[in-house]
C-alpha positions as CSV (number, residue, x, y, z in Angstrom):
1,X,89.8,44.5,61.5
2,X,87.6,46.9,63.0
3,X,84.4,45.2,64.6
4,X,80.7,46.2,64.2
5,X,80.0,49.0,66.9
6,X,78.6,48.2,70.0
7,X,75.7,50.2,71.7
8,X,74.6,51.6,68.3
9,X,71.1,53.8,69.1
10,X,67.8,53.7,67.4
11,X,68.1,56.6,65.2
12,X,70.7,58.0,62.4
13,X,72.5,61.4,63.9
14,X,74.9,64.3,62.6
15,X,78.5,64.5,63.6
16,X,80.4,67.4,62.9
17,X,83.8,67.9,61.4
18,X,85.6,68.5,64.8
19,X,84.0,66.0,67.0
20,X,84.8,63.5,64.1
21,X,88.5,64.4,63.9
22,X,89.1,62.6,67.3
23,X,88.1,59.3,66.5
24,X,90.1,59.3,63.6
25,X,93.4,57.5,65.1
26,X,96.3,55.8,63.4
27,X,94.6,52.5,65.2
28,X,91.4,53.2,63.5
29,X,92.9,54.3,60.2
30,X,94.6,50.8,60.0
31,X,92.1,48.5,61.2
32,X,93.0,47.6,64.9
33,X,91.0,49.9,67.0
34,X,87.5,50.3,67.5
35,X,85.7,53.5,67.6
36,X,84.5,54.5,71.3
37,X,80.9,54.6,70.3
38,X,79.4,55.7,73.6
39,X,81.4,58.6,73.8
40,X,80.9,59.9,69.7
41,X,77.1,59.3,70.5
42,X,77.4,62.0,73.6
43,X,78.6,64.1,70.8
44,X,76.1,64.4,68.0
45,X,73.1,66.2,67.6
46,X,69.6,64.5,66.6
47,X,68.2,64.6,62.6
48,X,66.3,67.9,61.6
49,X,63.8,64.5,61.0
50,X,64.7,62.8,63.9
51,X,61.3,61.7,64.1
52,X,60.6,60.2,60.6
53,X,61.4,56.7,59.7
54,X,64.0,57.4,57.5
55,X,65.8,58.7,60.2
56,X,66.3,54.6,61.7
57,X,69.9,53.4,62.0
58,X,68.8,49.5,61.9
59,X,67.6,49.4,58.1
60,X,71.2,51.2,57.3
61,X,73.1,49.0,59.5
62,X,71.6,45.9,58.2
63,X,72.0,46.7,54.3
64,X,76.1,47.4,55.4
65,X,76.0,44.3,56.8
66,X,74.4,42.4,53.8
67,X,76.4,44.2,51.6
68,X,79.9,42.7,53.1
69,X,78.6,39.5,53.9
70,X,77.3,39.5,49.8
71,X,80.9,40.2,48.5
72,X,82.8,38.4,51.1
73,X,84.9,36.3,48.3
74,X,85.1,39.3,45.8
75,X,86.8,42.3,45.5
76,X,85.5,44.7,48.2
77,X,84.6,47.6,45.0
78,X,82.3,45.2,43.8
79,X,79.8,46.0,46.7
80,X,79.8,49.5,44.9
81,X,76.9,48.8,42.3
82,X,75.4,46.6,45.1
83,X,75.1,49.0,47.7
84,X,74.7,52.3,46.4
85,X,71.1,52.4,44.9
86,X,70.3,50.5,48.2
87,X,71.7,53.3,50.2
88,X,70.0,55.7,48.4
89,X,66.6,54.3,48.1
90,X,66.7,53.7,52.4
91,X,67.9,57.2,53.4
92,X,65.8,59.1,51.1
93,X,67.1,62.2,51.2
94,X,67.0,65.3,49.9
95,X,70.2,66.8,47.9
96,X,70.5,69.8,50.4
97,X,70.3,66.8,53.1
98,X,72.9,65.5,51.6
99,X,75.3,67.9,51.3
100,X,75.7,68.3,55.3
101,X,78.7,65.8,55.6
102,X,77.6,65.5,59.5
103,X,75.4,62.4,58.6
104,X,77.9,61.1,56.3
105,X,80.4,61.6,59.0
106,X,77.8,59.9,61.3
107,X,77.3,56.9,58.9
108,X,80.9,56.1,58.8
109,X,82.0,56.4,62.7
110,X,78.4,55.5,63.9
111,X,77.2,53.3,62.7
112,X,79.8,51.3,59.8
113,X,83.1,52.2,60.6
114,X,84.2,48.3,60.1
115,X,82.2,48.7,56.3
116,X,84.5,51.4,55.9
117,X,87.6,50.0,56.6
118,X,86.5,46.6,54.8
119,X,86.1,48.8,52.0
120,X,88.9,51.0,51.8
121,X,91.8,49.2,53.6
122,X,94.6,49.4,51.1
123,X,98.3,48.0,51.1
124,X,100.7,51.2,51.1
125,X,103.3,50.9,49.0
126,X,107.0,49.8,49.3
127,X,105.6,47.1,52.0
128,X,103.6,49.6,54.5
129,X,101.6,48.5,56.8
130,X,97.7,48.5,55.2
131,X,95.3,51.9,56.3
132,X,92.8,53.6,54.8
133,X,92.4,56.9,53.9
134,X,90.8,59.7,56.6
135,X,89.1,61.2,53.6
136,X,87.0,57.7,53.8
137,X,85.7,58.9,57.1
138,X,85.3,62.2,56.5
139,X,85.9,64.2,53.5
140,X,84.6,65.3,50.4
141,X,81.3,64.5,48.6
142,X,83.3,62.3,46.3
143,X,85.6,60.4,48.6
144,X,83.7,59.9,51.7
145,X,82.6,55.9,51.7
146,X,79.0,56.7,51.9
147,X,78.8,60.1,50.5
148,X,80.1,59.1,46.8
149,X,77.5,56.3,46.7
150,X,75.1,58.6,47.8
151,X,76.0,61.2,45.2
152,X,76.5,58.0,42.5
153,X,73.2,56.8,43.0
154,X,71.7,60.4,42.8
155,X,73.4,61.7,39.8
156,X,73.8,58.7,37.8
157,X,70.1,57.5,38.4
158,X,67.0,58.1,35.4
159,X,64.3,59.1,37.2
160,X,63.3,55.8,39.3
161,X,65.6,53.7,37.6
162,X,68.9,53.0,39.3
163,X,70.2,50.4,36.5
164,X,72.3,53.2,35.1
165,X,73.7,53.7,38.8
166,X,75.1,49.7,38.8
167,X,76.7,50.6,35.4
168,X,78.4,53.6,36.8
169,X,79.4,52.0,39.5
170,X,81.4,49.2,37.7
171,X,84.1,51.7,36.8
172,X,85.3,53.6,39.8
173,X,86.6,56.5,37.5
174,X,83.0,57.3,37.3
175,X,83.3,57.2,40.8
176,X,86.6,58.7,41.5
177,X,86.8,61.3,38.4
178,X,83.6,61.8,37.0
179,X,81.5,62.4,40.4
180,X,83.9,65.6,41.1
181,X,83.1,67.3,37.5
182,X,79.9,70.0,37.8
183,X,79.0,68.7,34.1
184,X,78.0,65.5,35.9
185,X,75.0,67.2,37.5
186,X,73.6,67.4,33.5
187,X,71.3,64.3,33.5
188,X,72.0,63.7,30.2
189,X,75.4,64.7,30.2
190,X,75.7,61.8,33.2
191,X,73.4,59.0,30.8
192,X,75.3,59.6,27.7
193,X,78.6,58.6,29.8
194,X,76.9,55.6,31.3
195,X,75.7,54.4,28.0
196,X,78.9,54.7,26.4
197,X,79.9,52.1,29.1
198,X,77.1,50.2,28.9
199,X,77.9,49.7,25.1
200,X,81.4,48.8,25.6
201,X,82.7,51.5,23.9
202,X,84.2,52.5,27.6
203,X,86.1,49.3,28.7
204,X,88.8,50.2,31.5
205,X,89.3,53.0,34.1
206,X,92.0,54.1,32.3
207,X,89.3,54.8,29.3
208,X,86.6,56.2,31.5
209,X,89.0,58.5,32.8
210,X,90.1,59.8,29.2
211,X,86.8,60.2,28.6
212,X,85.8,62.1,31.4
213,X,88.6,64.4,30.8
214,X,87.7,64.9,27.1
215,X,83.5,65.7,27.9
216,X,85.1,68.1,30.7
217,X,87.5,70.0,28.6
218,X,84.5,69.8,26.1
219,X,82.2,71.5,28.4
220,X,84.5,74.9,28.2
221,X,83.4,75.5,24.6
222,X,80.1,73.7,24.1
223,X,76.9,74.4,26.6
224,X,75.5,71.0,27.0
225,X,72.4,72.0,28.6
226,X,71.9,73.7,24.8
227,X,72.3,71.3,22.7
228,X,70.6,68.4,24.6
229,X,68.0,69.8,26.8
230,X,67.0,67.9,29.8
231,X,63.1,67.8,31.5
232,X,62.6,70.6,33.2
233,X,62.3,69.2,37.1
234,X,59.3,68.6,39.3
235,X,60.0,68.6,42.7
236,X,56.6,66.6,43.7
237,X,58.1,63.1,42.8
238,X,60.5,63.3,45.0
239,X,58.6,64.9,48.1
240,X,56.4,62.1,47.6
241,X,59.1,59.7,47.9
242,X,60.3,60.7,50.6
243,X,57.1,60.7,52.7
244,X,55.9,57.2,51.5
245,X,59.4,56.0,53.5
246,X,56.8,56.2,56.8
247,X,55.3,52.8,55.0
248,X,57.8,51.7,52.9
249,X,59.1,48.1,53.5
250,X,63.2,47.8,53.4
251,X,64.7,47.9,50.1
252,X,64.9,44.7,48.1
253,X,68.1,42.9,48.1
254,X,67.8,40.9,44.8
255,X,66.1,43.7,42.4
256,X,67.0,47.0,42.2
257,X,64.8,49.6,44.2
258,X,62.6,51.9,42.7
259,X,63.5,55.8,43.0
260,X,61.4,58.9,42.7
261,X,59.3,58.7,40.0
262,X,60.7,61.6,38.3
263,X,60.3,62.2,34.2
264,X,63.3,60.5,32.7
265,X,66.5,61.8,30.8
266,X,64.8,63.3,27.5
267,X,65.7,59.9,25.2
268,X,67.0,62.7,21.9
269,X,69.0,64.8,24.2
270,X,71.2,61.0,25.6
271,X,71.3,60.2,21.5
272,X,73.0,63.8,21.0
273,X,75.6,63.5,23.5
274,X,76.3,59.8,22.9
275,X,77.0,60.5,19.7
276,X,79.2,63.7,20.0
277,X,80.7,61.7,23.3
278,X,81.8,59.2,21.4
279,X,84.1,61.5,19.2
280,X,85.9,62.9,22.0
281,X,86.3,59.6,23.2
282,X,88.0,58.6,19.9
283,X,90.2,61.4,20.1
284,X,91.3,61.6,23.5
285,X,94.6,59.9,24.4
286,X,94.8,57.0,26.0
287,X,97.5,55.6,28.1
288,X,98.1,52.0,26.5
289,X,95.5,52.3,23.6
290,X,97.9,51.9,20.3
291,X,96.0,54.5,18.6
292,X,97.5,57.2,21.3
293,X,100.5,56.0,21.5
294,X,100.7,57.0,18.0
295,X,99.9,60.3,18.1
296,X,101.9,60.7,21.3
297,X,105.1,59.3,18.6
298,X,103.9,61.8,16.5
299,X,104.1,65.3,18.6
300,X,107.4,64.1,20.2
């Protein structure tokens, strides 16, 4: 397996699509080659904040390393619920930040590429020889190994409280379905799903992902932002937030961090959508659930 970098710098850096392209080799991809870190540090360019901080590798590196050395005996997607508040609460950054995928591309050749390959090293089929994804590396918001816990932690969060984010992150549909729908951005479109969850009324991935569908299709016919409001947004919380990271200490491993101390998810507007949520969900088929297989019976 991939080993932790040598010669990593001081400071966090952005790497863009091209440059990242290089290092992403069949050795890499399956574990058995390290990524020439000298050379991708001769080709990124410094932080727009290069001289905040936030913009330190070491407190990044160190929670990556925690967070493997934490699950070591459990499956690797249990470090999801783990890590992702814990990212987000060290990087503090700002959404239009984070949407240039050069420091996400950074993150995962800089400074974790053997987090990334712990994480997302998977056994191909028909007996092929285990590699993870280049998406993993560099992709999308809502594949990328840092991104999507990034994004999770953003979107999935109530005001400073990340506890919904663990929820979330204990179904990886919520992860791997729900994060690419724009209803997600809804805060209390994105509660009402986690509380369904959190009830139990959500079990399985197969479930979350049924559900998902159901609030998407949902969304083409009935404006959610109508019928359960959310507060409107105050951009001071946050811009304090990220300027008390000068003399903030490093996240806390046992408790959950605290985020920006935003005005929460409006509690009426959650009640609504749980509610009407919870009727789709009932509806909607499920592979598996007797109660679809049913009505499958019954259209055939």
């Amino acid at each position: 397996m991939t080993d932790k970098p040598n010669h990593l710098p001081e400071r966090l850096a952005l790497l863009a699509d091209l440059n990242a392209a290089q290092y992403l080799t069949d050795g890499l991809l399956a574990g058995k080659e390290d990524v020439p870190a000298i050379a991708l540090n001769k080709t990124t360019e410094p932080l727009p904040y290069d001289g905040e901080s936030r913009a330190e590798l070491e407190p990044v590196r160190a929670l990556v390393e925690d967070a493997m050395y934490q699950f070591r005996e459990d499956r690797p997607t249990a470090a999801d619920g783990w890590l992702a508040p814990r990212l987000h609460a060290t990087l503090r950054l700002t959404r239009r930040e984070a949407a240039d995928r050069r420091i996400w591309n950074y993150l995962a050749l800089g400074v974790a590429p053997d987090y990334v390959i712990w994480r997302h090293l998977v056994v191909k089929s028909e007996g092929g020889a285990p590699k993870v994804a280049a998406a993993r590396f560099r992709g999308p918001a809502y594949t990328q190994a840092f991104s999507r816990l990034w994004w999770a932690a953003e979107l999935y969060r109530d005001g400073p409280d990340y506890g919904p984010v663990v929820t979330a992150c204990g179904n990886q549909e919520m992860l791997n379905t729900a994060l690419r729908m724009d209803v997600i951005e809804h805060r209390p479109t994105a509660q009402a799903m986690v509380r369904l969850i959190g009830r139990g009324t959500v079990t399985s991935t197969r479930e979350a992902n049924a559900m998902a569908a159901a609030i998407n299709a949902s969304a083409a016919t009935l404006m959610y932002d109508v019928v359960a409001p959310d507060a409107e947004r105050d951009g001071k919380p946050l811009r304090e937030w990220i300027e008390a990271a000068e003399s903030a200490p490093a996240v806390p491993r046992r408790d959950l961090p605290v985020g920006p101390y935003e005005e929460k998810t409006p509690e009426r507007s959650v009640d609504v959508l749980v509610d009407h949520f919870a009727e789709l969900f009932a509806e909607a088929p499920v592979r598996g659930r007797p109660d679809a297989d049913e009505r499958d019976g019954a259209e055939t």
